[in-house]
Structure formats: structure tokens, C-alpha cells
C-alpha positions as CSV (number, residue, x, y, z in Angstrom):
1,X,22.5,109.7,81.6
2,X,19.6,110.9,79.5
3,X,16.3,109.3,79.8
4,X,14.7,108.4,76.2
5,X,12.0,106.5,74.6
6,X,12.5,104.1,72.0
7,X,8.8,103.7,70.8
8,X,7.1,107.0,72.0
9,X,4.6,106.5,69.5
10,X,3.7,103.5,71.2
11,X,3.0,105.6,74.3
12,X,0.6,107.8,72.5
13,X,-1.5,104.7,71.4
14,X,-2.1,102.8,74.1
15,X,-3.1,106.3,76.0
16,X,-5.7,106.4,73.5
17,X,-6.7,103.1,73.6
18,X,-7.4,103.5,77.3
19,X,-9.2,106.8,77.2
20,X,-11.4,105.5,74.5
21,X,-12.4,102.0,76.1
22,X,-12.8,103.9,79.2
23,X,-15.3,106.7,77.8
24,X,-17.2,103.6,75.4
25,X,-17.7,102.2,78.9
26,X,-18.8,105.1,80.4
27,X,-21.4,105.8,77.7
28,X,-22.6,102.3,77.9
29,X,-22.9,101.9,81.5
30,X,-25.7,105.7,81.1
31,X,-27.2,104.0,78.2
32,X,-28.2,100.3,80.3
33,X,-29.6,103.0,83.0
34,X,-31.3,105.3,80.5
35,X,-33.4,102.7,78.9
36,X,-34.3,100.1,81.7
37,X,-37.4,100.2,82.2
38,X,-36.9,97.7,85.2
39,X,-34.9,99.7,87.1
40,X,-36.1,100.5,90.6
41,X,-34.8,101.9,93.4
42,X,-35.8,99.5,96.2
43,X,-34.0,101.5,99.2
44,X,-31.5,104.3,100.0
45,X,-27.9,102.6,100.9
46,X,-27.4,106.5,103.0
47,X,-30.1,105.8,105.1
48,X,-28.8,102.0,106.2
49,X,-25.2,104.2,106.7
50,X,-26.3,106.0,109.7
51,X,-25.2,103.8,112.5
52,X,-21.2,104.7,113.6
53,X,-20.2,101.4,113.2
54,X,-21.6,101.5,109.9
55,X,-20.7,104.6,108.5
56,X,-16.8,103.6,109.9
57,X,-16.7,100.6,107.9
58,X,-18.1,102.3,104.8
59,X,-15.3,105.2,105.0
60,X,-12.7,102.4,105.1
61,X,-14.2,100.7,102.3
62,X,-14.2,103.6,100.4
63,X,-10.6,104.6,101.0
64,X,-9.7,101.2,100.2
65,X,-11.3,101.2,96.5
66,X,-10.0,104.8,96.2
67,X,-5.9,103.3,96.8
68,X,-7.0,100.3,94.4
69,X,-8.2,102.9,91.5
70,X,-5.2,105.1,92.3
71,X,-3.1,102.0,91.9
72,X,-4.7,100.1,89.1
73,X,-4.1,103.4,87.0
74,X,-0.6,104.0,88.0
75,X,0.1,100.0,87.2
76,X,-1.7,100.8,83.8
77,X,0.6,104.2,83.3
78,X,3.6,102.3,84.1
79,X,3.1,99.4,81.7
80,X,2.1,101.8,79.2
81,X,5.4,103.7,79.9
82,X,7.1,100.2,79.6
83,X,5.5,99.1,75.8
84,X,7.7,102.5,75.2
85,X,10.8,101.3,75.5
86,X,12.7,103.2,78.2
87,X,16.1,103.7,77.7
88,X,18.9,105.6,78.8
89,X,21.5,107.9,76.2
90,X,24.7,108.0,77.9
91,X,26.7,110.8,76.2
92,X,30.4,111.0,76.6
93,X,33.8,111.4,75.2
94,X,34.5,107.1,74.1
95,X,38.5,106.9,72.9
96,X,39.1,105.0,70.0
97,X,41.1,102.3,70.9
98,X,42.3,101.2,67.5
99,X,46.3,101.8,67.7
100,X,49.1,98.8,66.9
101,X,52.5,99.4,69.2
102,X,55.3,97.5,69.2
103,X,58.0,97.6,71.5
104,X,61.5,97.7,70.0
105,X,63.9,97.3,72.4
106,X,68.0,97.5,71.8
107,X,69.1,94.6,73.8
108,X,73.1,95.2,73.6
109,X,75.3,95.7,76.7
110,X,74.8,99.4,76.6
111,X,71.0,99.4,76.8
112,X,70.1,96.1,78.4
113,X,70.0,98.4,82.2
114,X,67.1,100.5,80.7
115,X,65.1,98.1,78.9
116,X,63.4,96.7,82.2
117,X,62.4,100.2,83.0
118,X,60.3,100.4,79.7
119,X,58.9,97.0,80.6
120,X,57.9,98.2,83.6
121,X,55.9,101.4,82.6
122,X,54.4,99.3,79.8
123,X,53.3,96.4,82.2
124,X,51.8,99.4,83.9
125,X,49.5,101.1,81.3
126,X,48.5,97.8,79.5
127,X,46.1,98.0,82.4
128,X,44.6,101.0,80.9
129,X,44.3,100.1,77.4
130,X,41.5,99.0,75.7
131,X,41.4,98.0,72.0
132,X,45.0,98.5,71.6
133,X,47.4,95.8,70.3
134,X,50.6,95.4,71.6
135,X,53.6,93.3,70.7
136,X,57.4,93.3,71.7
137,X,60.6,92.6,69.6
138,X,64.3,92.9,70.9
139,X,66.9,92.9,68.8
140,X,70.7,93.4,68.9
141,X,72.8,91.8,66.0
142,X,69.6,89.9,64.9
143,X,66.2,90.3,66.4
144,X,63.5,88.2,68.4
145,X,60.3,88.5,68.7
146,X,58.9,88.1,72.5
147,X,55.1,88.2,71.6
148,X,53.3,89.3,68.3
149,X,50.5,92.1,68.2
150,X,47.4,91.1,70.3
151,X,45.1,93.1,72.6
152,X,45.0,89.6,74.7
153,X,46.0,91.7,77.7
154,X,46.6,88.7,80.0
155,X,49.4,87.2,77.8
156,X,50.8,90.9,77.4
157,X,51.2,91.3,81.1
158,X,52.4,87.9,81.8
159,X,55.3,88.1,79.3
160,X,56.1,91.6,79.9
161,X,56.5,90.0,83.9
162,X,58.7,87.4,82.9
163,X,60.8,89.8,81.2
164,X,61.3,91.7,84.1
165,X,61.9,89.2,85.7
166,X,64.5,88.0,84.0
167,X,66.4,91.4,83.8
168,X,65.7,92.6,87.7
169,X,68.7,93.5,88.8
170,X,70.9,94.3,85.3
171,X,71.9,98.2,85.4
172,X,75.7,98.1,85.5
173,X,78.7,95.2,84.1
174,X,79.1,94.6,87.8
175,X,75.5,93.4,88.6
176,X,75.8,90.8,85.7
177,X,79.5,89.8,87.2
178,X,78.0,88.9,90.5
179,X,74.8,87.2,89.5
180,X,74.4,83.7,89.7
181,X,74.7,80.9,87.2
182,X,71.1,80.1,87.2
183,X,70.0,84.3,86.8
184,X,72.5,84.1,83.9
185,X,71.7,81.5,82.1
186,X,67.9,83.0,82.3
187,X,69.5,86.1,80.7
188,X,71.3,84.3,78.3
189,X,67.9,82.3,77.4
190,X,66.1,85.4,77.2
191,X,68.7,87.2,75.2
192,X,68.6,84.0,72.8
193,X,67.9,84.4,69.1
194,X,69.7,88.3,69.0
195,X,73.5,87.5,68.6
196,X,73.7,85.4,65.8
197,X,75.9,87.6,63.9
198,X,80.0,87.6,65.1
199,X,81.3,91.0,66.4
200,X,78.5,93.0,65.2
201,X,76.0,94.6,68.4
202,X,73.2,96.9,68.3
203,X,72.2,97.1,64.3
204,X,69.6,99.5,65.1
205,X,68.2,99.8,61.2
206,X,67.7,96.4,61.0
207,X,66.1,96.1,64.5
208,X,63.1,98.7,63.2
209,X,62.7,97.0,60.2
210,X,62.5,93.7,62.4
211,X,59.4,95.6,64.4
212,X,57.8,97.1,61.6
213,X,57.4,93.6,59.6
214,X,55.4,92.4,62.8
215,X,52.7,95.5,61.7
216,X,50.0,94.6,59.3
217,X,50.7,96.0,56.0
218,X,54.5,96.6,55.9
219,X,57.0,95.3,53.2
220,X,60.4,95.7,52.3
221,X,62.5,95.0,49.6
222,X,61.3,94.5,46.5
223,X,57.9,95.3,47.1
224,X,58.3,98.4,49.8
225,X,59.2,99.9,45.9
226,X,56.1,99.7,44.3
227,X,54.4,103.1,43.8
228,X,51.4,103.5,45.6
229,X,51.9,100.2,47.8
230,X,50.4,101.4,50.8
231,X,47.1,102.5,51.4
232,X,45.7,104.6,54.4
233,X,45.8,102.5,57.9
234,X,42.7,101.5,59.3
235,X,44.2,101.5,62.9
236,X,47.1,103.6,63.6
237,X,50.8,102.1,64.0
238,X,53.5,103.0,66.0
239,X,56.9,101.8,66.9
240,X,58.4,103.2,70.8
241,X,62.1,102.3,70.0
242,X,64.8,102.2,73.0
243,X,68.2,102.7,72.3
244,X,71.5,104.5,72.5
245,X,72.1,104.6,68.5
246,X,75.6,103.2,69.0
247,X,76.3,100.5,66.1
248,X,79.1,98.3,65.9
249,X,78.9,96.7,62.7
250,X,77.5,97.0,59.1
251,X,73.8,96.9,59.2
252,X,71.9,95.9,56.2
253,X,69.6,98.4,56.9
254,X,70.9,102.3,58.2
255,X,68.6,104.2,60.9
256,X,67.6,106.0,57.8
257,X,66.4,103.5,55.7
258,X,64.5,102.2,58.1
259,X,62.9,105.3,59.3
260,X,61.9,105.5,55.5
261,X,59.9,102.1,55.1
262,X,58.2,103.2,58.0
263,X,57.0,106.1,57.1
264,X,56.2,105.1,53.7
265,X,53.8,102.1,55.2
266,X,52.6,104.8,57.8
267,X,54.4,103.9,61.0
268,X,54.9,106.5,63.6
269,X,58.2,105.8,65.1
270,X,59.3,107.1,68.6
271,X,62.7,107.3,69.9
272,X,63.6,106.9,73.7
273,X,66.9,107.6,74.5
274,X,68.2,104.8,76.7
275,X,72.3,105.1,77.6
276,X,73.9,107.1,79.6
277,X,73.3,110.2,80.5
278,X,76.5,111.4,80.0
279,X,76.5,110.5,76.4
280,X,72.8,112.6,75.4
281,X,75.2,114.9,73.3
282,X,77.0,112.6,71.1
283,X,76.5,112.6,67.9
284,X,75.0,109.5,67.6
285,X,72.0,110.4,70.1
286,X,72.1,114.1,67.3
287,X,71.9,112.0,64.7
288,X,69.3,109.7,66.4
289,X,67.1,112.8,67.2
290,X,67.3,114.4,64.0
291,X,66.0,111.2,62.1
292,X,62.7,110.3,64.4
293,X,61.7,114.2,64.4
294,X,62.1,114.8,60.6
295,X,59.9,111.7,60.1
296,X,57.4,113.0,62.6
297,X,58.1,110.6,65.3
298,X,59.0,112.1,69.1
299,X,62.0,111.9,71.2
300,X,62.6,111.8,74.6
301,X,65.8,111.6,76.7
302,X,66.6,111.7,80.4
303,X,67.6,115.4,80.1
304,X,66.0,117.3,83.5
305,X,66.3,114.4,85.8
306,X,63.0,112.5,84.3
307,X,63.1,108.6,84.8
308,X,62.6,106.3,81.7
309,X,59.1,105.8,83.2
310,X,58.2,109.6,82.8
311,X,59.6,109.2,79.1
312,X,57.8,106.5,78.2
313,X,54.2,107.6,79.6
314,X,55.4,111.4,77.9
315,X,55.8,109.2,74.2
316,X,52.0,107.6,74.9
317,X,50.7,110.6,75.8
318,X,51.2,112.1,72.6
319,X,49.9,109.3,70.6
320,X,47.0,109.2,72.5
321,X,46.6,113.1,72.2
322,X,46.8,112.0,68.0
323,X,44.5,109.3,68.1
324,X,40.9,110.5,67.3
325,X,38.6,110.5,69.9
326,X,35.0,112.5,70.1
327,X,31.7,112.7,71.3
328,X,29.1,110.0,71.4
329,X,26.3,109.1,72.3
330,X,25.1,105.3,73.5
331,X,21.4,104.0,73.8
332,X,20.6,101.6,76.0
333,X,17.5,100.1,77.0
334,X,16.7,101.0,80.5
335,X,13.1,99.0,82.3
336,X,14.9,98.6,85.7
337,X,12.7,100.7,87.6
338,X,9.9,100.7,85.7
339,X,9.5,96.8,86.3
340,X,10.2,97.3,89.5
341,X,7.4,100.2,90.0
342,X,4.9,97.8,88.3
343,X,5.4,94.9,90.5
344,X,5.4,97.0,93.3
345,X,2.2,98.7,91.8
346,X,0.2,95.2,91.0
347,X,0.8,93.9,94.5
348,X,-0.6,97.0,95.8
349,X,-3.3,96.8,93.7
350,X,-3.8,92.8,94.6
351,X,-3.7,93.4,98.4
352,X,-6.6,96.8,98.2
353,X,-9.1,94.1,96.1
354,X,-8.4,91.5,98.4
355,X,-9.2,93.6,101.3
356,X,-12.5,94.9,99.5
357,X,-13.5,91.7,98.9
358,X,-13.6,90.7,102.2
């Protein structure tokens, strides 16, 4: 913190205000003695002093008028100090919080054991955002969406909960075998709204285009082919998509395509790997790789024994690294102390006249 004035010049005047009423007093005051011709001194106040008693209480009153003077000036200096405009510049690095994510999430058999882990590391660093928005789609054959974009962190965290709630305890075929009616039904529930298409799973293509419709801006179709469509993104967008790239079915959208309207409406979109680890070679998870980096996007796997947690704060730390941050600088109005000092000031002041007067 960096102490600052607001109205220095205001300062300046009221010094001079004071010095000249004080010196127009002080010439006034010689003048009245210069030219009264009924002045007289009737007796010497030094020789009615001499006593001890005496010349005790007239030390005391002159210390006394001394602290008053001392503190009538500094309660003057401070008030002066005060018509100023104190204030404080608080410099430092302030991140621009302006960045749309959506969570796109593969919901099929394959994935559905990961997905609560990126819940979780989300429901983690929502904590730590500010100025964000955030939303959530899943999506297998069709998709759903679980909340829109907002930055109303409360609802964010209380949905992302109940989410992992609902999925505690799904990481092989053999924990949804042995779970009860009621924890499968909430599944189900949960899960409602993403198979509505017979023997077709996982339709990744269309599950981005699914996410990137809930980001301002975005069209497809018709109009994602109009020439010069999209113009430059006031906040930045970015899609963190979880899946294994395994299709089983005939999208209406390929990976491709989809990784094309969002770069076109300028939509960063981040792969995380989440299958087996067995399977990080296969050509799909190639194919998957090759896609997100040749459209700019980063892409994570479990390679080197890191948990989806690790991958998921690794993807956010690079957008945050890309977001623009910088220097600056904050001025706020700071009379704490300076009130303070003049109250304490005026009392002192209050109590020394008191004392003289009696």
C-alpha cells in the first residue's frame, strides 16, 4: 500500500489560509498595543510569582497551555491533512477473470468411472475462481445440459455435489451390478435425457457441438457458413472435454467437424483422456490427440501415473497462464487513522482548556 492524496492542492490552501489568518492576527494584536494610548501597566505579574506555591502553579499552567497549543495545531494539521483526501494505491498483479468453461463430459459405460473425478477437481477450484462462468453438459447418444454458464458459484458447487453424489462409487461394471435399486435409479435419473438414440453410445462430435451452443456467440449449420460470422470474443471460451473417443454409431457431427465450429467461433477446446489406461495408444486416443492439438487446444492423459485430478488442474493451468493478466493499480480512499488522530487530538485539546480554565 502506497499512501496518496486525492486533493493535495487542497492541502496547500488551507496551509495558507492558516499562516495568513494567523500572521493578520499577529499584526493586529502589535497594532491595538502600538496605538493605545490607554494602555498602562498597573503591576508586574513576575513580582506577584515569587512565592513557591505560586510560581508551582504558574509552571503547571504554563505546561498546560503549551500541550493545548501543541494539540490545537496538530488537530488543525490533521484536519487539514484530512480536506486532502487520504487514500491508499494498492498496486498488484489483479487476474482477469473473464473466461466461459464448459464441462463436456462423455457419459457412456466406458467413461462414466472418470467423470466424478473431474467433478471433483472442479467442485474444488470453483472455490478459487472469480469472474469465471461455468456450466456443465454430458452427453452420450444425445446430450444434457446439467447447469448453463453462470459465475453463481453457490449453484455451481451444489450441482457439481449432487453429481458426485450420484456417481460415488461407479469405476468398474461390477460396482453398478451390486448397487442398490434406489443408487440406480438415481443414476439412471441423472443419466436421463443422453440415450435417446437406439444402439448408438458416445457421439463425441455431436457432444462438443452440444457444449459449444451453450457459449455466447456460437452457431452451426446454416449460419456457422457465413463469412466473417464471428467476431473477436470479449471473454475467452473454452470447452475441457472428457472422453475415451470411442464411437459406436454415426454421428451427425465427426470429432473434426466439431473441432472446426469451435475454432471458427473461437472456442479453445481441451481434451482429457478418460478410459483406460491400457488403451492411451489406440488409435482412437491418436486420432483424439492429433485433432485438439492442431486446433490449439491441450491434451492430457494418465501417462506417468498422474490422477485425473492432476490432469484437470494441468488443462486450467494453462488457460489461466493464456488469459491476460497485468499490473494495476487501485485507489482507495483511506481517513481511518486520520479520523481517529483527530478525535484523539480534539479531546486532548478539550481536556488541556478545561484544566486551564479552572
Amino acid at each position: 500500500m502506497i499512501l496518496a492524496w486525492q486533493w493535495p492542492a487542497a492541502f496547500l490552501v488551507a496551509i495558507a489560509v492558516l499562516v495568513a489568518l494567523f500572521l493578520l492576527m499577529f499584526a493586529f494584536g502589535a497594532f491595538r498595543r502600538g496605538h493605545d494610548p490607554d494602555a498602562a501597566q498597573v503591576f508586574d505579574l513576575d513580582d506577584d510569582m515569587q512565592g513557591e506555591h505560586a510560581s508551582r502553579l504558574m509552571r503547571q499552567w504554563l505546561i498546560i497551555g503549551l500541550a493545548a497549543t501543541v494539540a490545537l495545531i496538530l488537530a488543525l494539521a490533521t484536519a487539514i491533512a484530512l480536506i486532502a483526501r487520504p487514500a491508499q494505491v494498492d498496486q498488484g498483479a489483479e487476474h482477469a477473470g473473464s473466461r466461459d468453461i464448459v464441462l463436456c463430459l462423455d457419459v457412456s459405460g466406458s467413461t462414466l468411472p472418470y467423470d466424478r473425478e473431474v467433478i471433483n477437481t472442479y467442485l474444488s477450484l470453483v472455490s478459487s475462481f472469480r469472474g469465471e462462468r461455468i456450466g456443465m453438459s454430458i452427453f452420450n447418444s444425445t446430450s444434457r445440459t446439467v447447469f448453463p454458464l453462470t459465475d453463481d458459484y453457490r449453484l455451481v458447487a451444489s450441482q457439481l455435489t449432487a453429481a458426485s453424489s450420484v456417481l460415488k462409487g461407479v469405476e468398474s461394471q461390477n460396482d453398478i451390478d451390486q448397487m442398490s435399486d434406489a443408487d440406480y435409479q438415481k443414476i439412471s435419473d441423472w443419466l436421463d435425457g443422453t440415450q435417446n438414440r437406439t444402439d448408438e453410445t458416445s457421439l463425441i462430435g455431436d457432444g462438443v457441438v452440444s457444449c459449444a451452443a451453450m457459449l455466447p456467440g456460437f452457431a452451426y449449420g446454416a449460419e456457422a457458413g457465413r463469412t466473417g460470422q464471428y467476431a473477436q470474443r470479449q471473454r475467452s471460451a473454452s470447452i475441457v472435454l472428457a472422453t475415451d473417443n470411442v464411437v459406436s454409431g454415426k454421428p451427425t457431427y465427426s470429432l473434426k467437424q466439431a473441432l472446426d465450429l469451435a475454432s471458427r467461433a473461437h472456442i479453445a477446446v481441451d481434451g482429457l483422456y478418460s478410459g483406460p489406461t491400457a488403451s492411451e495408444g489406440d488409435d482412437a486416443t491418436t486420432q483424439m490427440r492429433t485433432l485438439i492439438r492442431s486446433h490449439g487446444g491441450s491434451f492430457v492423459t494418465q501417462r506417468d501415473d498422474r490422477s485425473v485430478n492432476d490432469l484437470v488442474r494441468d488443462i486450467e493451468t494453462r488457460r489461466h497462464a493464456a488469459d491476460q493478466s497485468g499490473s494495476r493499480a487501485a485507489v482507495l480512499d483511506a481517513p481511518g487513522w486520520w479520523v481517529l488522530a483527530l478525535a484523539v487530538l480534539t479531546m486532548l485539546w478539550m481536556l488541556a482548556a478545561w484544566r486551564l480554565r479552572r
